[in-house]
C-alpha positions in Angstrom: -11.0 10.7 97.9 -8.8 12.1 95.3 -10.1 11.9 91.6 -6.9 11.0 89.5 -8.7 10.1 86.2 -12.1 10.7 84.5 -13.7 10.4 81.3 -12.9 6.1 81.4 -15.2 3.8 79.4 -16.4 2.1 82.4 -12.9 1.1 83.9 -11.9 -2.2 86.0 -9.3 -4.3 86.6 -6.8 -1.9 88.2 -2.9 -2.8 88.7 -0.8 -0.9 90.3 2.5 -0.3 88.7 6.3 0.1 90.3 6.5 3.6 88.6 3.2 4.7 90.7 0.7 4.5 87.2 -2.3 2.6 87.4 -2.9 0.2 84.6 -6.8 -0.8 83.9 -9.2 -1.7 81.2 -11.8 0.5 79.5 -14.7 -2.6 78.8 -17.1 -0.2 76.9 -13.7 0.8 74.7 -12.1 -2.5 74.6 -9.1 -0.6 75.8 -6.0 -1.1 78.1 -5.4 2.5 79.6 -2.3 3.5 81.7 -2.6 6.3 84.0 -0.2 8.5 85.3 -0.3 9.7 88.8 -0.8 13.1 87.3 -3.9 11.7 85.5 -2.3 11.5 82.2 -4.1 8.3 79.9 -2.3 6.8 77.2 -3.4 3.5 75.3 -1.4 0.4 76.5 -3.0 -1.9 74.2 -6.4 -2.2 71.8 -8.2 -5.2 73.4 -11.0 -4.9 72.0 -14.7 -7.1 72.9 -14.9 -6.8 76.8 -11.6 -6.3 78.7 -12.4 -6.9 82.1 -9.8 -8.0 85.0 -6.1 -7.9 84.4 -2.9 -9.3 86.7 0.6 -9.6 86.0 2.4 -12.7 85.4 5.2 -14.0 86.0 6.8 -13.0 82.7 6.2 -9.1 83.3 2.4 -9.6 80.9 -0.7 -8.5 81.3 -3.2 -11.3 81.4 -6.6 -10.0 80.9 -10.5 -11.8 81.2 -12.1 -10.3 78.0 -15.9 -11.2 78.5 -16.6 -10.8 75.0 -18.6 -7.3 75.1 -21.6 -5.7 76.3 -24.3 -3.5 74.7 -24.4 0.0 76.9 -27.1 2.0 78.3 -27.0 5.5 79.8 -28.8 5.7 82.6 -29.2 9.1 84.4 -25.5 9.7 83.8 -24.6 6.0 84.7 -22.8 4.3 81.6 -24.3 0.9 82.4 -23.9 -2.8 80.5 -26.8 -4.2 79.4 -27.1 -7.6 77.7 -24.7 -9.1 75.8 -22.9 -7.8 72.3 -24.0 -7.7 68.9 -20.7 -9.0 68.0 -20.3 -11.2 70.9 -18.1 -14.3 69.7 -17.3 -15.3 73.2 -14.9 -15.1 76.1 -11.2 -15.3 76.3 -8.1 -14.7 78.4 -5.6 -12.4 76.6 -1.7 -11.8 77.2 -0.3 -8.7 76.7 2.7 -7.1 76.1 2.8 -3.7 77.9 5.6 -2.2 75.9 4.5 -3.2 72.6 1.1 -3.6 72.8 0.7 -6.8 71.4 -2.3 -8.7 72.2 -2.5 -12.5 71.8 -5.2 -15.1 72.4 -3.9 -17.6 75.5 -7.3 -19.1 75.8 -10.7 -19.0 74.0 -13.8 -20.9 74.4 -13.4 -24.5 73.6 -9.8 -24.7 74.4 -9.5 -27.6 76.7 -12.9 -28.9 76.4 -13.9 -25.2 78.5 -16.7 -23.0 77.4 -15.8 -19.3 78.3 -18.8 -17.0 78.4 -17.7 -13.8 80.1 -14.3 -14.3 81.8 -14.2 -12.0 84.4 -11.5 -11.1 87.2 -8.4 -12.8 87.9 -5.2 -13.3 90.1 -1.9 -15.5 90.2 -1.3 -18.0 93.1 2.6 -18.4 93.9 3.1 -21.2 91.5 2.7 -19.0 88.1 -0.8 -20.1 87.8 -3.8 -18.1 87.5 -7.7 -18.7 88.8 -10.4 -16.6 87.0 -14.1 -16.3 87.6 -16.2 -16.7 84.6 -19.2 -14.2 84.9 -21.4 -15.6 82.4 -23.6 -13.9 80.0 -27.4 -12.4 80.2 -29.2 -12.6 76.4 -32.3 -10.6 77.4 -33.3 -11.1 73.7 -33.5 -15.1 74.4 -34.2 -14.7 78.1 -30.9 -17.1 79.1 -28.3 -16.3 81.9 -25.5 -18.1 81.8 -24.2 -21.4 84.9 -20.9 -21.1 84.9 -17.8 -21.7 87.1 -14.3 -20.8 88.1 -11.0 -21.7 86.2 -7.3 -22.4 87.2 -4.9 -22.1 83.9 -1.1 -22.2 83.1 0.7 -18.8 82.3 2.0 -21.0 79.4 -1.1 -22.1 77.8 -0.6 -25.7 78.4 -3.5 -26.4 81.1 -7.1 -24.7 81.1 -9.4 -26.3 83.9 -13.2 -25.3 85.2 -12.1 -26.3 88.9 -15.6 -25.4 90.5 -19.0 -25.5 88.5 -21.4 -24.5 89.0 -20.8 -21.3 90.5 -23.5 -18.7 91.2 -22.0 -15.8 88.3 -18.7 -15.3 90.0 -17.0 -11.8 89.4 -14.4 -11.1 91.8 -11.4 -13.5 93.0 -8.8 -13.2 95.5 -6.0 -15.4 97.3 -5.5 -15.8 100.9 -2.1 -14.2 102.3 -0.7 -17.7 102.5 -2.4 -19.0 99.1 -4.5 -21.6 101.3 -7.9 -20.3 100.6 -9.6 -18.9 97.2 -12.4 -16.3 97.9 -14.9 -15.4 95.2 -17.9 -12.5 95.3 -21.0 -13.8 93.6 -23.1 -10.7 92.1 -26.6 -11.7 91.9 -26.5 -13.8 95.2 -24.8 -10.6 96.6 -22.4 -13.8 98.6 -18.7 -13.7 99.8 -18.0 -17.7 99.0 -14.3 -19.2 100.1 -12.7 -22.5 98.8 -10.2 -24.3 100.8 -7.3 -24.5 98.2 -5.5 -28.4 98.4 -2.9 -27.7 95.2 -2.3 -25.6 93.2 -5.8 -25.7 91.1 -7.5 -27.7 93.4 -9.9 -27.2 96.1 -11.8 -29.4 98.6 -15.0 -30.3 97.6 -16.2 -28.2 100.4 -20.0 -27.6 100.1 -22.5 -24.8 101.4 -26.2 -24.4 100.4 -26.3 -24.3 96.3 -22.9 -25.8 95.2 -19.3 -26.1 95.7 -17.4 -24.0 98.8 -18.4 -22.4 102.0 -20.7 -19.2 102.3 -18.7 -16.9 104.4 -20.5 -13.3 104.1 -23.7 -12.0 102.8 -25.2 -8.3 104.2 -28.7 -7.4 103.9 -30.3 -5.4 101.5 -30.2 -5.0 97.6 -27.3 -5.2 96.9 -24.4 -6.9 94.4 -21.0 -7.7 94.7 -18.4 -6.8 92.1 -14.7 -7.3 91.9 -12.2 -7.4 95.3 -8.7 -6.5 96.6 -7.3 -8.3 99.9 -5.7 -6.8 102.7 -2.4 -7.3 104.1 -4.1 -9.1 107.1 -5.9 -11.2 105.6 -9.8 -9.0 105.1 -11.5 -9.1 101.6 -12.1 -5.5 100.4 -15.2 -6.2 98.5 -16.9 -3.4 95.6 -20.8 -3.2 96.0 -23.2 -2.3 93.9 -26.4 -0.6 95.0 -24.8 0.8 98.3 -21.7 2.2 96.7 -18.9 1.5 98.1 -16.5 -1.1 99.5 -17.7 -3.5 102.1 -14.1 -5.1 104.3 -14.9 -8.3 105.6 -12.7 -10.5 107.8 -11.5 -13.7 107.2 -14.2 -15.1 109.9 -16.9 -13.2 108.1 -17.4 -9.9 109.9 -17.7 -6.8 108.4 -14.9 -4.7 109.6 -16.0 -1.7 107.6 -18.2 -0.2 105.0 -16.5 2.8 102.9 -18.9 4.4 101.2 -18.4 6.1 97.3 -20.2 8.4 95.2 -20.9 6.1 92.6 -23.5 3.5 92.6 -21.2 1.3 90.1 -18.2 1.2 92.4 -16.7 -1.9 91.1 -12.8 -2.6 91.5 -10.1 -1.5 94.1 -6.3 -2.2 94.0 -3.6 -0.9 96.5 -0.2 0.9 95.5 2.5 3.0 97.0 5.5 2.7 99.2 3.4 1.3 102.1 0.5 -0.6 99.9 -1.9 1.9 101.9 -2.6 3.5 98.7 -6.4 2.8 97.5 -7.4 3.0 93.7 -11.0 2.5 93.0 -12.7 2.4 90.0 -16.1 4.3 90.1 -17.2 2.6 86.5 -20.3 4.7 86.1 -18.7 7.7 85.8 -15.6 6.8 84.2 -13.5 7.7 87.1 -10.2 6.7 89.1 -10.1 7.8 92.3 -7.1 7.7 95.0 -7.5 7.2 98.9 -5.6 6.5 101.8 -6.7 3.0 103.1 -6.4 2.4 107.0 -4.7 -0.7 106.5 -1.7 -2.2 103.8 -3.1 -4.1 100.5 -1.9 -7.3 100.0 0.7 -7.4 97.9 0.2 -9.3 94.8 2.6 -12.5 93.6 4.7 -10.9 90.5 
């Protein structure tokens, strides 16, 4: 592993961009940062509350999951979320203009009859839509965790749509190669879940134990899932907590692979370069980006 960037405020939602930067959010900052393959950081855009998973649409924006903010703890080194914000006034998804800056409101709580508690990660299906886990929120001061679900909204702001509720606090999301099958990592339940897609923003009402769609991986220990990437072939790259790394897991549910990293808050990995077989992976504890060379290509992502 190659360290490209340090010092981040807990960075996520990586995207790699044509001119070989990395664009990603800084949630503790409410930042967008872009960096420069020679680890230069500049501000793409003040976010602000919690910015949290980002894509590109299909009119060259940045759509981002803003959960809404965390309070932060510093944990033997660790910059770790705790809880939910002082100044939390919910969740949104934002749309942002990369050369200006300008940040807009798409969708907030309430909009469509949704509630929004911590919007989360996010990616774009062929069609110009975009699916987006909602998180949730944890109030240790009221002793409430959030049930929430998983969305499918319009690039336009004309549809917003909780497709599958209740989900067990969703984080990352992913399409299949041929945009047949959702996948979702549940945290707490540490579970790889999959969703046979019908139309776009539908899914069959596929059930496993607990609630909507079809368990398809879960290892053993104590661990947590965080954000994902696909591969080129059709495995789910998978960030985990507690062992540190990122677990690869076939479409069948096998694990292909565990690659381990130095940072127990791994939690995000995107692949760039000529071939897609470049790895970025946010180690959010530390505050770093770091750079490997995967064994096979990423998928790459619609627009």
């Amino acid at each position: 592993m190659e360290m490209i960037a340090s010092g981040l405020r807990f960075p996520e939602g990586p995207v790699a961009m044509p001119d070989g930067s990395i664009i990603l959010t800084e949630i503790e900052s409410g930042h967008i940062t872009r960096i420069a393959p020679d680890g230069g950081k500049s501000t793409v855009a003040e976010a602000g509350g919690g910015p949290n998973g980002l894509a590109v649409g299909p009119d060259g924006k940045l759509y981002c999951c803003n959960n809404g903010g965390f309070e932060w703890q510093d944990e033997n080194g660790f910059l770790v979320p705790h809880g939910i914000a002082k100044d939390y006034s919910g969740g949104s998804i934002q749309r942002i203009d990369i050369e200006t800056g300008a940040v807009e409101t798409l969708y907030k709580s309430g909009d469509f009859g949704c509630i929004l508690r911590g919007p989360n990660d996010i990616v774009f299906d062929e069609h110009g839509g975009f699916w987006f886990t909602d998180h949730g929120k944890i109030d240790y001061e009221k002793r409430v965790h959030d049930v929430v679900g998983i969305f499918y909204a319009k690039a336009d702001g004309s549809h917003l749509e909780e497709v599958i509720f209740p989900s067990n606090n969703p984080n990352g999301i992913g399409l299949s190669p041929d945009g047949k099958t959702l996948y979702a990592a549940e945290t707490y339940t540490c579970r790889l879940m999959k969703f046979n897609i019908t139309e776009p923003g539908k899914v069959a009402p596929d059930m496993g134990p607990g609630g909507p769609g079809i368990p398809l991986y879960r290892p053993a220990g104590y661990k947590f899932f965080d954000s994902l990437g696909m591969e080129e072939c059709g495995n789910i790259c998978v960030a985990t907590i507690g062992e540190c790394g990122i677990s690869v897991i076939s479409p069948e549910g096998e694990l292909v692979e565990f690659v381990p990293t130095p940072d127990i808050f791994t939690t995000n990995i995107c692949f760039g370069g000529d071939d897609n077989m470049d790895a970025y992976i946010c180690l959010s504890g530390s505050g770093q980006l770091m750079k490997m060379r995967w064994k096979r290509p990423g998928l790459k992502l619609n627009f």
